[in-house]
N, CA, C and O of each residue as an XYZ file, in Angstrom:
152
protein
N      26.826    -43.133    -15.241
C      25.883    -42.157    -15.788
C      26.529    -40.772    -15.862
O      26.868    -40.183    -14.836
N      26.763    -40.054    -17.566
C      27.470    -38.782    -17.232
C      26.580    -37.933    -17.505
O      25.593    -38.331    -18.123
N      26.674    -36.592    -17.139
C      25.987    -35.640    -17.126
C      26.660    -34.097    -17.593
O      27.566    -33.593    -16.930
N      26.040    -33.378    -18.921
C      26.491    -32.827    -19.790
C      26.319    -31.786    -18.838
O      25.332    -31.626    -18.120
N      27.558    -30.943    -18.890
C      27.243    -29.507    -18.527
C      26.481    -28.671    -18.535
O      26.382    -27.784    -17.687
N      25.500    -28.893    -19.962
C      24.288    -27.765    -20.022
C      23.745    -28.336    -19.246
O      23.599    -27.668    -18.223
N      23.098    -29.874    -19.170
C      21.891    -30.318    -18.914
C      22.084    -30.252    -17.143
O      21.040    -30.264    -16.491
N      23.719    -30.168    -16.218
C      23.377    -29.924    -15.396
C      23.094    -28.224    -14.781
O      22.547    -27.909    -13.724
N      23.682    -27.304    -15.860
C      23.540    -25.856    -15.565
C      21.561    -25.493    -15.933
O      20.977    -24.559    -15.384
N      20.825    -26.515    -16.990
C      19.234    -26.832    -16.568
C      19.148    -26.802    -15.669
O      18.899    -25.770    -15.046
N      19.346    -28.150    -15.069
C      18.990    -28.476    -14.163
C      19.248    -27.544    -12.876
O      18.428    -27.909    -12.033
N      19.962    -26.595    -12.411
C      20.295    -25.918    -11.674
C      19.215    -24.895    -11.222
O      18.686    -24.476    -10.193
N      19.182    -24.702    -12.783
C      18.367    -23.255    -13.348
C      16.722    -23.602    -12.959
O      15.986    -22.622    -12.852
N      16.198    -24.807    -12.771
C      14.933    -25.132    -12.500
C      14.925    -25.517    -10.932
O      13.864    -25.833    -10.394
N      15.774    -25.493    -10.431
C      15.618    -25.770     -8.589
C      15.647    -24.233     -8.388
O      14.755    -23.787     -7.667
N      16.350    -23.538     -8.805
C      16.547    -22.158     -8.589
C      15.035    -21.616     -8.494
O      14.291    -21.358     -7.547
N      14.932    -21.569     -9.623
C      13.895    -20.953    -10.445
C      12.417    -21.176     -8.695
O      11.825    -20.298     -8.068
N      12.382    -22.858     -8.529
C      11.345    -23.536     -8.054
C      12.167    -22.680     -6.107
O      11.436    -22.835     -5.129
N      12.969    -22.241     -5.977
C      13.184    -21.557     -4.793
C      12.624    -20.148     -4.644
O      11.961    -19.678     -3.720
N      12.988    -19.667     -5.614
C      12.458    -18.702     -5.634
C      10.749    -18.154     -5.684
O      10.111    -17.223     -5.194
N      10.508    -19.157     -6.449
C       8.978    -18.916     -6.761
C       8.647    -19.297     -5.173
O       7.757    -18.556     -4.754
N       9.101    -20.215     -4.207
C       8.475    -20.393     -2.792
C       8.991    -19.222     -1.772
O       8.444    -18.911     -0.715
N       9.685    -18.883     -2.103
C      10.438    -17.057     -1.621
C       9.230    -16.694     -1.528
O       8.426    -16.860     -0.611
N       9.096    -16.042     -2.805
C       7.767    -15.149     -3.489
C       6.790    -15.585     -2.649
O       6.598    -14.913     -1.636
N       6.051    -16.666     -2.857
C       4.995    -17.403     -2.391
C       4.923    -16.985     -1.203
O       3.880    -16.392     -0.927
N       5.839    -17.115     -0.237
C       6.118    -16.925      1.285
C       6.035    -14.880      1.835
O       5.502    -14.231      2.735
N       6.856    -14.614      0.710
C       6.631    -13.091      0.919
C       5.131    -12.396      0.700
O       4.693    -11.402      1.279
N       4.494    -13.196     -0.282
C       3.092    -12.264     -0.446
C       2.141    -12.746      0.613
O       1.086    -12.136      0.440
N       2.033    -13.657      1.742
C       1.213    -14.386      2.507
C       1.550    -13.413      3.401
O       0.679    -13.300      4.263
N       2.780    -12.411      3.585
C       2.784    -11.482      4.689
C       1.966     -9.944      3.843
O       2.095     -9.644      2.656
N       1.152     -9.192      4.890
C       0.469     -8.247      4.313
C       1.390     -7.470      4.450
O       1.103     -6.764      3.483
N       2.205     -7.044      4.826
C       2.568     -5.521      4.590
C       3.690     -5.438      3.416
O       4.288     -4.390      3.169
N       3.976     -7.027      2.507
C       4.824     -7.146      1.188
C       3.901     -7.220      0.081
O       4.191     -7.221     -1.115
N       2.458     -7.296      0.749
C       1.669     -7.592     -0.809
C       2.146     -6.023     -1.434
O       3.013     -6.030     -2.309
N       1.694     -4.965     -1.074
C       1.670     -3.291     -1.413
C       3.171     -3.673     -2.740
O       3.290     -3.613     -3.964
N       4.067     -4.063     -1.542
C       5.498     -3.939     -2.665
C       5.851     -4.841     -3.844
O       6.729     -4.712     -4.696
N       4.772     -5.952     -3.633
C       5.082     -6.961     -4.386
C       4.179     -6.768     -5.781
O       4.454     -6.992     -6.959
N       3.178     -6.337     -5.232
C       1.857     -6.047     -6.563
C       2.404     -4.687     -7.123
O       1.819     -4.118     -8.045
């Protein structure tokens, strides 16, 4: 099974993407990041 360069630099780009958004997620559940985050 080969796997094209873009489709694995996608694929990269959507785990990333899905880390970050749980970053975020994790930072606004603390109150004193909502102020900086909103």
């Amino acid at each position: 099974m080969r796997s094209k360069p873009l489709e694995m630099a996608f694929y990269r780009t959507i785990v990333w993407l899905s880390d970050l958004c749980d970053l975020i997620s994790q930072l606004r559940k603390i109150p004193k990041w909502e102020k900086l985050v909103i």
